[in-house]
C-alpha positions in Angstrom: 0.0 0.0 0.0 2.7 2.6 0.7 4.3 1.7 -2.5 1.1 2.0 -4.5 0.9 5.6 -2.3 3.9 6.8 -3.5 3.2 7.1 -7.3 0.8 9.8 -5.9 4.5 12.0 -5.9 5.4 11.6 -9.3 4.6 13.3 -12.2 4.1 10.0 -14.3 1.2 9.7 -12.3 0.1 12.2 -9.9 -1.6 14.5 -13.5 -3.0 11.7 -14.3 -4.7 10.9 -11.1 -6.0 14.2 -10.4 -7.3 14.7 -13.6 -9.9 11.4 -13.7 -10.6 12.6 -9.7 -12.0 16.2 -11.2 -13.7 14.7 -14.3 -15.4 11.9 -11.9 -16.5 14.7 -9.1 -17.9 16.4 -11.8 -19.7 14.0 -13.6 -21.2 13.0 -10.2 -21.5 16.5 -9.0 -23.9 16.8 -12.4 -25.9 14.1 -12.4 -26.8 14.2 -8.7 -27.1 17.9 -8.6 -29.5 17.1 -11.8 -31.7 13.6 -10.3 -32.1 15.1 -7.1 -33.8 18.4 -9.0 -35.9 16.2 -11.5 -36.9 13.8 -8.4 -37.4 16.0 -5.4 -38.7 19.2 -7.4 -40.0 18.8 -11.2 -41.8 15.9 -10.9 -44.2 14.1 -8.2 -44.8 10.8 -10.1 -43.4 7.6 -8.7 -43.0 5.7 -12.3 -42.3 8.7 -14.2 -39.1 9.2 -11.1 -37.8 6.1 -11.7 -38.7 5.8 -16.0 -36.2 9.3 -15.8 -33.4 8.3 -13.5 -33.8 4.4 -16.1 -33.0 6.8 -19.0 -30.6 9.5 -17.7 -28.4 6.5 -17.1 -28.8 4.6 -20.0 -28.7 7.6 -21.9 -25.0 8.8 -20.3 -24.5 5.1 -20.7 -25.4 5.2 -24.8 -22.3 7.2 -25.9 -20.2 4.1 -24.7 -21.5 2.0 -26.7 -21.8 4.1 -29.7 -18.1 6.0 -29.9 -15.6 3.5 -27.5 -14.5 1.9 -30.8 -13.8 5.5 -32.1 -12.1 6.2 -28.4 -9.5 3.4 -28.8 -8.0 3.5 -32.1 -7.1 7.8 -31.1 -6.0 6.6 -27.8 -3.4 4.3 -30.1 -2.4 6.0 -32.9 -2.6 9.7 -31.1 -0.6 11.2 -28.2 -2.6 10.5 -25.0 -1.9 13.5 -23.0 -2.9 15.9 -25.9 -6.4 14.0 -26.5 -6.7 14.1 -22.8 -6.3 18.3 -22.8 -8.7 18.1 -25.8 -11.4 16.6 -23.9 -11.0 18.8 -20.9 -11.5 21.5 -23.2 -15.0 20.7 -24.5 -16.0 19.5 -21.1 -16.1 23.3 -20.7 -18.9 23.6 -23.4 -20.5 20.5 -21.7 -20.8 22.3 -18.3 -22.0 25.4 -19.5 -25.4 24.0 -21.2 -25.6 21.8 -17.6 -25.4 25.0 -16.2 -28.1 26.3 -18.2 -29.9 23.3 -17.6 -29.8 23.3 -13.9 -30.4 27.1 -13.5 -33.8 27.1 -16.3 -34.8 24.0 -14.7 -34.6 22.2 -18.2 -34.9 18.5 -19.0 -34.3 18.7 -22.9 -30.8 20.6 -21.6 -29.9 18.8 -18.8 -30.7 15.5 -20.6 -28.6 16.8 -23.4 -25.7 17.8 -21.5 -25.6 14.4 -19.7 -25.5 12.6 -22.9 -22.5 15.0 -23.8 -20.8 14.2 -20.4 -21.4 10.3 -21.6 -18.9 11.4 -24.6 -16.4 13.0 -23.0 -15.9 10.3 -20.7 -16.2 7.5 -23.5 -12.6 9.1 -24.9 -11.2 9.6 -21.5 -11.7 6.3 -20.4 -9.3 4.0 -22.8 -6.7 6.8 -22.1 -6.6 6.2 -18.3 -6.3 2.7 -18.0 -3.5 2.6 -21.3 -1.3 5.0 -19.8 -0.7 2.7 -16.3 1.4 0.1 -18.3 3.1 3.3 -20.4 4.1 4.9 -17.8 4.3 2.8 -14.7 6.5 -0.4 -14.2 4.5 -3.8 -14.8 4.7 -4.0 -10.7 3.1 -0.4 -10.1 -0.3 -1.1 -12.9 -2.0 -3.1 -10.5 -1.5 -0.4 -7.3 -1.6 2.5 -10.4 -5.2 0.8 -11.1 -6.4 0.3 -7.3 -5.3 4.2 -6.7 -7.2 5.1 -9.9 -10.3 3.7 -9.2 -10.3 4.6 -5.5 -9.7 8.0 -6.3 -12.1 7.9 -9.2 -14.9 6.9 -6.3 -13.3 9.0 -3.8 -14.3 11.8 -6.8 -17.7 10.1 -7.1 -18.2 10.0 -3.2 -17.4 13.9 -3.4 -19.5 15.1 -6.3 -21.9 13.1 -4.6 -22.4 14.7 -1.1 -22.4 18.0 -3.0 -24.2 17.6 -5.7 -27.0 16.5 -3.4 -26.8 19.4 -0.7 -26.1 22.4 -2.6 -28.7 24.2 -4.6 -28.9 24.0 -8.0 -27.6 27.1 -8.8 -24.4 26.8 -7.1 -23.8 23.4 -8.8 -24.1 25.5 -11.7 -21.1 27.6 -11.1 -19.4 24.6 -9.2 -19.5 22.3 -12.4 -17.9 25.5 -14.4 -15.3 25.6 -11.9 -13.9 22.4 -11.7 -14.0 21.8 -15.6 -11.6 24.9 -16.0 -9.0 23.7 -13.5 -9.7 20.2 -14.6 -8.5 21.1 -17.9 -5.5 23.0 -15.8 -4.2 20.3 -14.2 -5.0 18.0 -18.1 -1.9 19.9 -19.2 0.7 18.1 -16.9 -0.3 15.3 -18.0 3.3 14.1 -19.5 3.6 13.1 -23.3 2.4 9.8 -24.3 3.1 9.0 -28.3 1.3 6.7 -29.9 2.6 2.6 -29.3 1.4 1.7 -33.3 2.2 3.1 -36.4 -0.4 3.1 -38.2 -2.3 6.2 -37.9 -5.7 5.4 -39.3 -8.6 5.9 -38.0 -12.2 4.1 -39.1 -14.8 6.6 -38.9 -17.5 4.1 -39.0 -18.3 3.7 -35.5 -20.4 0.4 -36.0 -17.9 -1.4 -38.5 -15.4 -0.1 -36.3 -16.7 -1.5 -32.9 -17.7 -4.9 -34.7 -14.5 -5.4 -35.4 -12.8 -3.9 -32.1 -15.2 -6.5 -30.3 -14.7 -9.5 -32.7 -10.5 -9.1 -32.3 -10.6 -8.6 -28.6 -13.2 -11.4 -27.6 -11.9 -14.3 -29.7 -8.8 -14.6 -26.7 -11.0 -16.7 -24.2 -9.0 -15.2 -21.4 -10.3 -11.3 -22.4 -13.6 -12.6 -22.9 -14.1 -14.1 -20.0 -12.9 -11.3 -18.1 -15.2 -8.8 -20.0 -18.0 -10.3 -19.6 -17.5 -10.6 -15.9 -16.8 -6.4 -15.7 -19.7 -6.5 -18.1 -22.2 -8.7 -15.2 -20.2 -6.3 -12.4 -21.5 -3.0 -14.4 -25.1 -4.4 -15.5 -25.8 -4.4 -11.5 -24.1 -1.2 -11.0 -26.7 0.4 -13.6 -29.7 -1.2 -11.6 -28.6 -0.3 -8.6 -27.0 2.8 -9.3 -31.0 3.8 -11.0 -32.7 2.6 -8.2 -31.1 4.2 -5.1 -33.1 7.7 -5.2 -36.6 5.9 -5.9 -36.1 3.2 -3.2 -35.4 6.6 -0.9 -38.0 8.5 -1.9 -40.7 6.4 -2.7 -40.0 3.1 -0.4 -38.0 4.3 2.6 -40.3 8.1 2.4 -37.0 9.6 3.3 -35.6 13.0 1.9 -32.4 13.8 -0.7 -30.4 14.0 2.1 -30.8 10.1 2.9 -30.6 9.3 -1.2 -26.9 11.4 -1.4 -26.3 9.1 2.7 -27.1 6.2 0.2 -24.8 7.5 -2.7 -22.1 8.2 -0.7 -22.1 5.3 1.2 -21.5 2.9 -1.6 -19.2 4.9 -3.3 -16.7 4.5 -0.1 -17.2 1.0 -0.1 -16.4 0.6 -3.6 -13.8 2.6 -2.9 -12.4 0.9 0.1 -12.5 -2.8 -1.4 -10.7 -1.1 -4.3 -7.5 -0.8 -2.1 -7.8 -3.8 0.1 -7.8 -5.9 -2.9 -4.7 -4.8 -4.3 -3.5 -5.7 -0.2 -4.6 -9.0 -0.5 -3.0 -9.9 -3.9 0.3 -7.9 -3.0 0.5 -6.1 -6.2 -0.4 -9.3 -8.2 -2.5 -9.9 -11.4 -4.9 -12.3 -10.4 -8.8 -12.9 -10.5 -9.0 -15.8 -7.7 -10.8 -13.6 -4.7 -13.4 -12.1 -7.6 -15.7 -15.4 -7.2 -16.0 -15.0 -3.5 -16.6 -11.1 -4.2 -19.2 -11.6 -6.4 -21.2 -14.1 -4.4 -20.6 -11.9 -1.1 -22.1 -9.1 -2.9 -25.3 -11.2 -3.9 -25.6 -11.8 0.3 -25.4 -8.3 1.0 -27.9 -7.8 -1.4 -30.4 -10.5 -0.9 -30.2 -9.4 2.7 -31.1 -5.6 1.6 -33.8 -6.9 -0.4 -35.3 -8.8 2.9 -35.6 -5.6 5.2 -36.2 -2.9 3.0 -39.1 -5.6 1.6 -40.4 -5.4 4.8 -39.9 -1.6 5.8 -42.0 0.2 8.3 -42.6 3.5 6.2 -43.0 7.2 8.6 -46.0 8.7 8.2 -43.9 11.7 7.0 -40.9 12.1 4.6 -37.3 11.8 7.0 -34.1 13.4 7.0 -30.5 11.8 7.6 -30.9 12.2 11.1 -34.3 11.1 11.6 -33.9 8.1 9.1 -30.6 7.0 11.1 -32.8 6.4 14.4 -35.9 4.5 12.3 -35.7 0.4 13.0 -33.6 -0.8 10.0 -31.8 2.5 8.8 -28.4 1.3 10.0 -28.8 -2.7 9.0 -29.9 -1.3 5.4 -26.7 1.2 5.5 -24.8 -2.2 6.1 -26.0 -4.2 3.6 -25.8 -1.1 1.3 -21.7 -0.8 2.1 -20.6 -4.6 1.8 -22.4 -4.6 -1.3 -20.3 -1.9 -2.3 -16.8 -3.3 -0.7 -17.5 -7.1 -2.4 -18.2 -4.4 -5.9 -14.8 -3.3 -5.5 -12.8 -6.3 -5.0 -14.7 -8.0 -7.5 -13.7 -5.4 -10.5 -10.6 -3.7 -9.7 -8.1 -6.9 -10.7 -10.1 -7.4 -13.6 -9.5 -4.1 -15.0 -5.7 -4.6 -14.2 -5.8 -8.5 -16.0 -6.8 -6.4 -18.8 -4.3 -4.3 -19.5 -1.2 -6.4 -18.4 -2.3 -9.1 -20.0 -2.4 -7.7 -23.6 0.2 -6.0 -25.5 0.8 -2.2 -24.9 0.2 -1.8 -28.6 -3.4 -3.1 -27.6 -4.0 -1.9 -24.3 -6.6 1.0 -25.3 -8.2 -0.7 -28.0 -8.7 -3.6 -25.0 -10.4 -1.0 -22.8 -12.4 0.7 -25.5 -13.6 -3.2 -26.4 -14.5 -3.6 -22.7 -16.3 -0.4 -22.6 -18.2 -1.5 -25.8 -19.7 -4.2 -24.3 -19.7 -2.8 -20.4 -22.1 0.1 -22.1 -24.4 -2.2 -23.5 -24.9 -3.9 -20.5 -25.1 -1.0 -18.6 -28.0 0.4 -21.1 -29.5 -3.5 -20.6 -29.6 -2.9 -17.2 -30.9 0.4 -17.0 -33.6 -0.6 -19.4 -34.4 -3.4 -18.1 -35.3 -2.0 -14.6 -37.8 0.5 -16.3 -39.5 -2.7 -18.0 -40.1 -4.5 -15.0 -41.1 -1.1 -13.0 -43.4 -0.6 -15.9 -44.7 -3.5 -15.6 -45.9 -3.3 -12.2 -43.0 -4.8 -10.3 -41.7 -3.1 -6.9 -38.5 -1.4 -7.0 -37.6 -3.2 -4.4 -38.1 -6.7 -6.4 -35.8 -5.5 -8.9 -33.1 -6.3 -5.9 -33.2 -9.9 -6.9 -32.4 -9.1 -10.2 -28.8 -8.1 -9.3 -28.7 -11.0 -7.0 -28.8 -13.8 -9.9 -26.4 -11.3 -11.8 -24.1 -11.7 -8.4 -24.4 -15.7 -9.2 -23.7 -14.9 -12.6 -20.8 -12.5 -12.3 -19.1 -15.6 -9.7 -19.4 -18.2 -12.4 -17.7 -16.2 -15.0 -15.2 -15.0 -12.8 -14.7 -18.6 -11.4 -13.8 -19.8 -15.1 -11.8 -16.7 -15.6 -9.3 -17.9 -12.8 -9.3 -21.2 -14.0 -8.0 -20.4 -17.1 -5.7 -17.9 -16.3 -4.0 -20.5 -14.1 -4.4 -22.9 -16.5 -2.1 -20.5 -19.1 0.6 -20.3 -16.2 1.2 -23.5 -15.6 1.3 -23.8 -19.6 4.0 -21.1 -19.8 
């Protein structure tokens, strides 16, 4: 851990790392600042609550799917750290028709700026995981991974708590802010050339993510672990749209208690993030990820139980008043070792990825896995509106993620497997 700490003092990292931290606490700083508006002030309809927080996700979601293809073959054949200032530039753009959105009280431009956010992040994120194995030594990309996606939900945990207490109109100016000294601190990011030669680029985005898929997928190893990140981030879109409804409209508790909810799981993904890389001492290796995933299904089959059978106040609660309510801290419990088992589950998966390839494929690996990642993610999403639409309780969409859990343990069982079945083949 102190070793994975001190790449926090280097310049081959430390741009890096601060930059995905602001682009994350925005992005959360947005979209909570934006769901708790929609939810808690424009409308007053259970289903329509939930049908919008279904397609603000699948719809920041979308651009993943569509453009990750696109993403990786610039995050190849360009220099990293100069498409990385290019995006912290228009994220300036982005943020000032969020502003507008969030100060008019506008769901065409909020929706539309969130879908722009979804861009910008789809051509961020091959960058950040292919410049670990650049610039770190093959024994610093698994700690280099751990410390990016802790502070990537450290920035999440952030944007979250303020993004749900501050007015709307000073997230306005806040999301302005940050994307100017966001793309400030973009511009340390050291040089990082292109690992290929060839410098072309297929502008057909469906041809171009066939193909990305159908090379990447083929390797059983990859495959396996893709889908498993792909099972990990289907739940994650479930749960991540069902939070505020199950707040507001099962638990009758206030914003307050749906950013307490937020938050919490974003420190427990965070936290199982770095005691993972603990327990595999800087190793690649997927062998606690079964264990993870089926941990997280107990967490949440137990969450399903008592908030199932939750004793509703007459009259909508704050953080305070929810905390002392029979329950509250039992559900806060469940909530945070779902998150920790999230966590360890995904963090060594990401790093299998990208020390497992080629640098001269890393990114077009990542943008692969986001390809499919995104459509699960938008599967996910949509399929919680389906079954809210067709009369089923949010909190029966619970179990959903528990046979995903089952699902995720499987894959990631067989991804172990093999892996060990490669080394002893070496």
């Amino acid at each position: 851990m102190q070793a994975s700490l001190k790449l926090l003092t280097r310049r081959k990292f430390l741009p890096l790392f601060s930059t995905q931290f602001l682009g994350a606490f925005n992005d959360n700083l947005f979209k909570t600042a934006m769901v708790m508006l929609v939810t808690y002030r424009i409308f007053s309809d259970n289903r329509l609550e939930a049908a919008f927080n279904a397609a603000a996700n699948a719809l920041f979601i979308l651009p993943f799917f569509l453009f990750s293809a696109l993403a990786g073959q610039l995050a190849d054949c360009r220099d990293k750290a100069w498409i990385i200032r290019i995006v912290k530039t228009v994220e300036i753009g982005i943020m000032l028709v969020g502003a507008g959105g969030l100060l008019l009280q506008s769901v065409p431009l909020l929706l539309t700026a969130l879908f722009a956010m979804g861009v910008h992040s789809t051509f961020f994120g091959p960058i950040k995981y292919a410049l670990l194995p650049q610039h770190l030594d093959s024994d610093e990309v698994l700690g280099g991974t751990g410390l990016i996606e802790a502070g990537t939900y450290g920035g999440v945990l952030l944007g979250i708590i303020v993004g749900g207490i501050i007015p709307a109109e000073a997230a306005a100016a806040t999301v302005l802010a940050v994307a100017l000294v966001g793309r400030i601190v973009g511009q340390q990011v050291p040089p990082a050339p292109p690992v290929i030669e060839d410098d072309s680029v297929d502008l057909h985005v469906v041809r171009a993510s066939i193909r990305l898929v159908s090379e990447t997928l083929h390797v059983p190893r990859l495959f396996l672990a893709i889908l498993a990140i792909s099972c990990f981030w289907m739940q994650a879109a479930i749960l991540g749209t069902l939070f505020v409804p199950l707040v507001k409209n099962v638990l009758y508790a206030d914003q307050e208690v749906a950013t307490l909810f937020l938050a919490v799981f974003s420190v427990g993904v965070g936290i199982g993030s770095i005691a993972i890389n603990r327990l595999l001492g800087g190793t690649v290796s997927a062998r606690y990820a079964p264990a993870a995933a089926i941990l997280m299904g107990l967490f949440l089959l137990d969450l399903h139980h008592v908030a199932g059978h939750w004793d509703a106040p007459e009259t909508m609660v704050g953080w305070k008043a929810f905390l002392e309510l029979s329950g509250a801290k039992h559900i806060l419990v469940d909530l945070f070792g779902v998150a920790v088992s999230g966590g360890m589950f995904v963090v060594p998966l990401y790093a299998f990825l990208t020390t497992t390839v080629d640098k001269l494929h890393t990114a077009r690996t990542v943008a692969a896995n986001n390809i499919v990642n995104s459509g699960a993610m938008v599967m996910g999403a949509l399929l919680f509106a389906a079954l809210i639409r067709v009369g089923v309780p949010v909190t029966g969409t619970l179990l959903v993620v528990v046979v995903g859990s089952l699902l995720a343990a499987a894959i990631a069982w067989r991804l172990h497997r093999a892996a060990d079945r490669a080394l002893s083949s070496a």
